[in-house]
C-alpha positions in Angstrom: 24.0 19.7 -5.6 25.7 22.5 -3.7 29.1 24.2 -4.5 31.5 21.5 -5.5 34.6 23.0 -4.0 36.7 20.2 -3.9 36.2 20.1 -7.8 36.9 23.1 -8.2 40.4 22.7 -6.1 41.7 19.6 -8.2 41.0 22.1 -10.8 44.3 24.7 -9.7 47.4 22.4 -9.7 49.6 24.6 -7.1 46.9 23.9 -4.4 48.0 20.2 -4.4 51.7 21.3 -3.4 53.4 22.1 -0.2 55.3 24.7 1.4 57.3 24.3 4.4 56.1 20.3 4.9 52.6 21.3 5.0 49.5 21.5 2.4 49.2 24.6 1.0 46.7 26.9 2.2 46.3 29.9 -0.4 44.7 33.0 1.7 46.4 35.8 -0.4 44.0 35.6 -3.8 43.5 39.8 -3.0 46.7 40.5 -3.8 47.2 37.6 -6.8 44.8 34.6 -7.4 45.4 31.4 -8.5 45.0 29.9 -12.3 43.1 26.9 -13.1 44.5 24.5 -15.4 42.1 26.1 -18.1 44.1 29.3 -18.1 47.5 27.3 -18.0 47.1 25.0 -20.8 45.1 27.8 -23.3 48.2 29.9 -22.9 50.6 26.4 -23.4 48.5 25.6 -26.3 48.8 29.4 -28.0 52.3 30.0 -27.1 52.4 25.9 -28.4 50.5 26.0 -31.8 48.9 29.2 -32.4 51.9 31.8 -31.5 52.2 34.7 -34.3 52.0 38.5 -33.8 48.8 40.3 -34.5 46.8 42.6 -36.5 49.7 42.8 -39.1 50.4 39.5 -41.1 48.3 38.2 -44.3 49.4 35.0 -43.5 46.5 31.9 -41.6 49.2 32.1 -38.3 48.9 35.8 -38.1 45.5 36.0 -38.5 44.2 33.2 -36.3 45.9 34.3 -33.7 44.2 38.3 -34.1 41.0 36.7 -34.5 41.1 34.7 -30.9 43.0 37.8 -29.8 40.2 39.9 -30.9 37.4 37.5 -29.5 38.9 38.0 -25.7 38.0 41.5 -26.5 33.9 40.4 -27.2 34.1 38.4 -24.2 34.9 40.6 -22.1 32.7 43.3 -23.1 30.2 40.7 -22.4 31.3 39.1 -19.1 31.0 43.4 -17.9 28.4 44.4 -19.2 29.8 46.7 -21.8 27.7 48.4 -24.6 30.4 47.7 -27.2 33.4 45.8 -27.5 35.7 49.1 -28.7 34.8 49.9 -25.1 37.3 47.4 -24.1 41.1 48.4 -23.6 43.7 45.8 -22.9 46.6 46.8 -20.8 49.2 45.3 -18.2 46.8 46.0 -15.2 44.5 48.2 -13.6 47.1 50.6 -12.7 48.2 50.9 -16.0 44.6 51.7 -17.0 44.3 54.6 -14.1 47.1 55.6 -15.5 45.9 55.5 -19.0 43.1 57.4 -18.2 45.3 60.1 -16.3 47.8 60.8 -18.6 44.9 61.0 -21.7 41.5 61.9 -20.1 43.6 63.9 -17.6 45.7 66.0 -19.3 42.9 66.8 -21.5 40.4 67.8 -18.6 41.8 68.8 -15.2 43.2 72.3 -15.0 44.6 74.7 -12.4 41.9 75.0 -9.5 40.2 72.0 -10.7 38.9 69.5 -7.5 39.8 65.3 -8.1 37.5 63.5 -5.6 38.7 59.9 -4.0 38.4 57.9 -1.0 40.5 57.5 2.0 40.4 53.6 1.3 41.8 54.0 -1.6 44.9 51.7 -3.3 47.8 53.3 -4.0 47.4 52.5 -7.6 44.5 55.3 -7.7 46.3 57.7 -5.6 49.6 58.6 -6.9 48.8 59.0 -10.8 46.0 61.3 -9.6 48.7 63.1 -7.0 51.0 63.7 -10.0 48.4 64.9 -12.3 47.2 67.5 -9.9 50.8 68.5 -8.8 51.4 69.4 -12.8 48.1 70.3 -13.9 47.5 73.1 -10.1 44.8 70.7 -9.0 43.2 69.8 -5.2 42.6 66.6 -4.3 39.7 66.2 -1.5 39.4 62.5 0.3 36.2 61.2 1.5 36.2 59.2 4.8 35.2 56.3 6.6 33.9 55.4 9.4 35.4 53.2 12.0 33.1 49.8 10.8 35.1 50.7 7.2 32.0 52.0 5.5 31.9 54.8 3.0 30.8 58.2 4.6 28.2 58.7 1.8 27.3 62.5 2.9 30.7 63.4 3.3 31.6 62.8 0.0 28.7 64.1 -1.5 29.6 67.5 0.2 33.1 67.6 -1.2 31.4 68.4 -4.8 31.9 71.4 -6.2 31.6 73.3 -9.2 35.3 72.3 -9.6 34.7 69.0 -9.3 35.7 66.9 -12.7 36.4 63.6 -11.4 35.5 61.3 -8.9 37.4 57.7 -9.0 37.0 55.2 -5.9 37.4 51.2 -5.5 34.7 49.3 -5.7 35.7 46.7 -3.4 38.6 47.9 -1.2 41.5 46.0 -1.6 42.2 45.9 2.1 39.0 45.9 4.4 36.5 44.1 1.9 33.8 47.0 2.1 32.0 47.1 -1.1 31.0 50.6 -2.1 27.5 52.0 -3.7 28.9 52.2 -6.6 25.8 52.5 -8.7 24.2 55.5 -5.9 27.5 57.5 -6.3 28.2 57.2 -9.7 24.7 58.5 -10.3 24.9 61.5 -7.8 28.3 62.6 -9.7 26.7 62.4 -13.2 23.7 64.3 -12.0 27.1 66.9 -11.3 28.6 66.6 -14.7 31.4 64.7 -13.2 33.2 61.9 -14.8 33.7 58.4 -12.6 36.6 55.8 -12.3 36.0 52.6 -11.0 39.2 50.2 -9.6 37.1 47.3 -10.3 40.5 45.2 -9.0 38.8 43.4 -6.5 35.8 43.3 -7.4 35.6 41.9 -11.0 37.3 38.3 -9.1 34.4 38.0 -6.5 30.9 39.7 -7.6 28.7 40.0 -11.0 29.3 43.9 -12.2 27.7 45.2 -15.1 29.5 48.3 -16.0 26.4 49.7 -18.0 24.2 49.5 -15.4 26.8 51.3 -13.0 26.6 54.2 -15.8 30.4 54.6 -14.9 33.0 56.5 -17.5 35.9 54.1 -17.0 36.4 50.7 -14.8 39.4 49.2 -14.5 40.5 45.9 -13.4 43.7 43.5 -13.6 43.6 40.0 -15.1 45.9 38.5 -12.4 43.1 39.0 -9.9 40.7 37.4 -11.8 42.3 34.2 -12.2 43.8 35.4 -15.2 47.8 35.6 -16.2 50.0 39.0 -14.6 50.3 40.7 -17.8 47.0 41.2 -19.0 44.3 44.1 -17.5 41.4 45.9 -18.8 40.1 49.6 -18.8 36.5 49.8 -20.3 35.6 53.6 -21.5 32.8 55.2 -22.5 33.1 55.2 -26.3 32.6 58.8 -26.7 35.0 60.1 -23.9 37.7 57.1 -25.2 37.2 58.5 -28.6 38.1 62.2 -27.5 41.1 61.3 -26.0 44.8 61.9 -27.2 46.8 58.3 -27.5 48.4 57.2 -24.7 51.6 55.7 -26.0 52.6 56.3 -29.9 54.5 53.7 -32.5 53.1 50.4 -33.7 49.6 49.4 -34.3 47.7 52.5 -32.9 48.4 54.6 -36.3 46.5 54.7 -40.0 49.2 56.3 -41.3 52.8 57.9 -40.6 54.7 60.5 -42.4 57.3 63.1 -41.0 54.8 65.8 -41.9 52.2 64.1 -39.4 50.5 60.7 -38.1 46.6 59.7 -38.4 45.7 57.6 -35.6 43.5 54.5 -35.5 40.2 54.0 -33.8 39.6 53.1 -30.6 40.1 51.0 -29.1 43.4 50.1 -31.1 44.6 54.1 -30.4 45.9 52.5 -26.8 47.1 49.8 -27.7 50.9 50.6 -29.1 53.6 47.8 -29.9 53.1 44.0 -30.0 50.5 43.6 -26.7 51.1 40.6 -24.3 49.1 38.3 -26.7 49.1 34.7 -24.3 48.3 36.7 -21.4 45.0 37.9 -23.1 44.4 34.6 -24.4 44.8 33.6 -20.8 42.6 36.1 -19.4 40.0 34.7 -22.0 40.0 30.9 -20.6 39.6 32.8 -17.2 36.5 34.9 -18.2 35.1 31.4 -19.3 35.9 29.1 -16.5 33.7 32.3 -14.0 31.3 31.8 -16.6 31.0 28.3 -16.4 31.0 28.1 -12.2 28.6 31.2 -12.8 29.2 34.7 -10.7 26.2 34.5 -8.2 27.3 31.1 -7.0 31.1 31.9 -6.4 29.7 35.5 -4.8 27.3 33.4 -2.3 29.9 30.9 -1.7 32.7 33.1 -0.7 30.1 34.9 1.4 30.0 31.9 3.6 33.6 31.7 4.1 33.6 35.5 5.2 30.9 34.7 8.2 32.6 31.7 9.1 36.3 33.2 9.0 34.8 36.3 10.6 33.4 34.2 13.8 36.8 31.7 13.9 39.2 34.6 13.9 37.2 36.9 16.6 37.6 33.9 18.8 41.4 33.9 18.7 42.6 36.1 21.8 44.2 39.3 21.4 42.9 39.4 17.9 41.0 42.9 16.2 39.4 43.0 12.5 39.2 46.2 11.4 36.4 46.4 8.7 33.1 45.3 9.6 31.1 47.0 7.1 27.6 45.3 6.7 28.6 44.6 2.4 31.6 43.2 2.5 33.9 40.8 0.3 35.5 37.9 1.4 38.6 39.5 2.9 39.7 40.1 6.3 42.2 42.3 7.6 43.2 41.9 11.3 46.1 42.6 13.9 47.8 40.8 17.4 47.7 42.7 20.3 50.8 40.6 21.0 52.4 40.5 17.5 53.5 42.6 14.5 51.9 41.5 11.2 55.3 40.7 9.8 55.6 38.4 12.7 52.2 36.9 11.9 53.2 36.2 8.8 56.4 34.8 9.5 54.7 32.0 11.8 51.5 31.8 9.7 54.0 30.8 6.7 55.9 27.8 8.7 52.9 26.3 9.3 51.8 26.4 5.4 49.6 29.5 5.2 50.3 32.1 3.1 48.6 35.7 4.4 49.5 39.2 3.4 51.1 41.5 5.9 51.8 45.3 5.5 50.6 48.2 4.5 48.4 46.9 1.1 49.5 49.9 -0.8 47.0 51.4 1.1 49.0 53.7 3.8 46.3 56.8 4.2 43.7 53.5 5.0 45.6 52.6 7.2 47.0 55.9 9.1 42.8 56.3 9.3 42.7 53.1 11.1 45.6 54.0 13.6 47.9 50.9 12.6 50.8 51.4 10.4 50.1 47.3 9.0 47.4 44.2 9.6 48.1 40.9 8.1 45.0 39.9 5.9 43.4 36.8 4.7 41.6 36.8 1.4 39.5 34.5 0.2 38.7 32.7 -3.1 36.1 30.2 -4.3 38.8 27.7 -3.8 39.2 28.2 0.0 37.5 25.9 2.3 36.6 26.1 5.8 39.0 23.4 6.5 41.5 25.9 5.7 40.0 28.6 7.8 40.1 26.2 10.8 43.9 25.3 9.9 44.1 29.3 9.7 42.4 30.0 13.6 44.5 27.4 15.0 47.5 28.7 13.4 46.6 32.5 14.7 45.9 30.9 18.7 49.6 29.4 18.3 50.9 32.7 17.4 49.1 34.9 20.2 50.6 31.7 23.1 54.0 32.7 21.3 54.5 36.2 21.2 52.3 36.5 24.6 
């Protein structure tokens, strides 16, 4: 039958509305993507008839609402790949998680001389807490390139390894090219080192299978907003024996055994992360997420949104005065691009009054982009939901700004 995509549209309610007098066309699911009516009404129907604080109360509310609390936590050990469902950490977002993992993991590990390996493409998100760490801890910091297509320089990163290397953390997908990194080939040439891997699974996780024990990766983080989940909600998945070594991240409520002013015994993992009252809907939201990708099924959305990249990829080189910059061979279903004739911000600006709504900036990716000699691009990013109608509407829309800043 093919990919039903027009099912799948009546499916988000905000794609039926209009901005500026004109149909919405959503090209910005990179930095947020939309939420299906699933996610909306399970959250409506928790917050509704199922709403009580969890892991504390004796009472049929309370513990209802732990045990479909503590489900979302089995299905998305499954919907990864993870080993166990302890692996599983819920958190605000994947930031939150990198930070997690700094401020724990980090502390712990990375001493004075010690070498932190990333990536020039990397979000901002998984270069600050790292900056921070090594400005308290007397660390280096040492930044693999690119090439000009966007792709990974492999070799070069390899050769930044060193006996002071203890960490190596890189995007899968980044966030503002598309390239999709080896993942599984570098995650394997660091272990053969001794040295432990993060994964910003961020925009990856929305767009691609990934089976985090296949990768072989210590941590992978991701956000639930980008995965057609609720903001609020994100995941860091450990390795149980590393998560189980490391110091709390935040102390108080829920993440003790027991508490007395001569000391405090700490509960398992993953519950030793998890302080205060968590944002309970939001994972219950995530959940009906995870579900509805399971039902449409991973390979399909992947090979779908695959076809919008080619066909956005030969519109937009049409449209004069107009550059991509990322043309790696594995790519996701984003495209950043600039004007010859036009700031991003400007792009944006016209690209909005005719319904469209692109990013334009910087991503939170401002070494990326220093590498690419531009100080913004404007970026379209693509979701199952997207059509090629919309790409059309999108090419037409970026000719009409190049006649008006010509």
């Amino acid at each position: 039958m093919g990919f039903d995509v027009e099912k799948i549209r009546a499916e988000f309610p905000i794609l039926t509305t209009e901005m500026r007098g004109r149909r919405l066309t959503y090209l910005d699911s990179a930095a947020s993507a939309q939420k299906p009516r699933a996610v909306i009404d399970a959250m409506s129907d928790f917050y509704s008839d199922h709403y009580a604080n969890i892991h504390r109360g004796v009472y049929q509310l309370s513990a209802e609402a732990t045990a479909e609390y503590e489900a979302v936590r089995t299905r998305v050990a499954k919907f990864i790949g993870a080993r166990d469902p302890r692996e599983i950490v819920f958190v605000r977002n994947a930031t939150e998680a990198i930070n997690l993992v700094v401020r724990t993991w980090g502390e712990e590990n990375i001493g004075k001389g010690d070498e932190i390996v990333l990536t020039v493409m990397e979000h901002h998100a998984n270069i600050v807490p790292w900056q921070m760490l090594a400005s308290r801890r007397g660390a280096t910091i040492r930044v693999a390139e690119i090439n000009d297509a966007g792709v990974l320089d492999v070799e070069h990163l390899t050769s930044l390894f060193s006996s002071r290397t203890k960490l190596l953390a890189l995007a899968h997908v980044s966030n503002a090219l598309g390239t999709i990194n080896p993942v599984a080939e570098l995650v394997s040439l660091a272990r053969e080192r001794g040295i432990v891997t993060l994964v910003d699974g961020a925009q990856a996780i929305p767009h691609q299978p990934v089976d985090v024990g296949a990768l072989d990766c210590d941590f992978y983080a991701f956000s639930g907003h980008k995965v057609f989940g609720p903001s609020g909600a994100g995941v860091l998945h450990g390795r149980l024996s590393l998560l189980e070594a490391m110091p709390p991240f935040l102390g108080g409520g829920d993440m003790i055994e027991s508490v007395t002013f001569e000391g405090t015994t700490f509960a398992p993992v993953p519950q030793k992360f998890e302080a205060g009252t968590p944002d309970i809907a939001s994972v219950i939201g995530l959940g009906a997420a995870i579900d509805y990708l399971d039902q449409i099924g991973m390979d399909e959305i992947s090979a779908y949104e695959h076809e919008l990249l080619l066909y956005a990829t030969d519109r937009l080189q049409k449209v004069p005065g107009l550059r991509i910059l990322g043309m790696a061979p594995e790519k996701a279903a984003v495209l950043s691009f600039v004007l010859s004739s036009a700031h991003p911000h400007d792009i944006g600006t016209v690209l909005d009054g005719e319904g469209i709504a692109v990013r334009a900036g910087h991503h939170c990716a401002q070494p990326l982009m220093k590498r690419m000699g531009v100080p913004a691009t404007a970026r379209a990013s693509f979701a199952f939901y997207n059509t090629r109608d919309e790409i059309d509407r999108l090419t037409d829309a970026l000719i009409k700004t190049a006649k008006l800043f010509a």
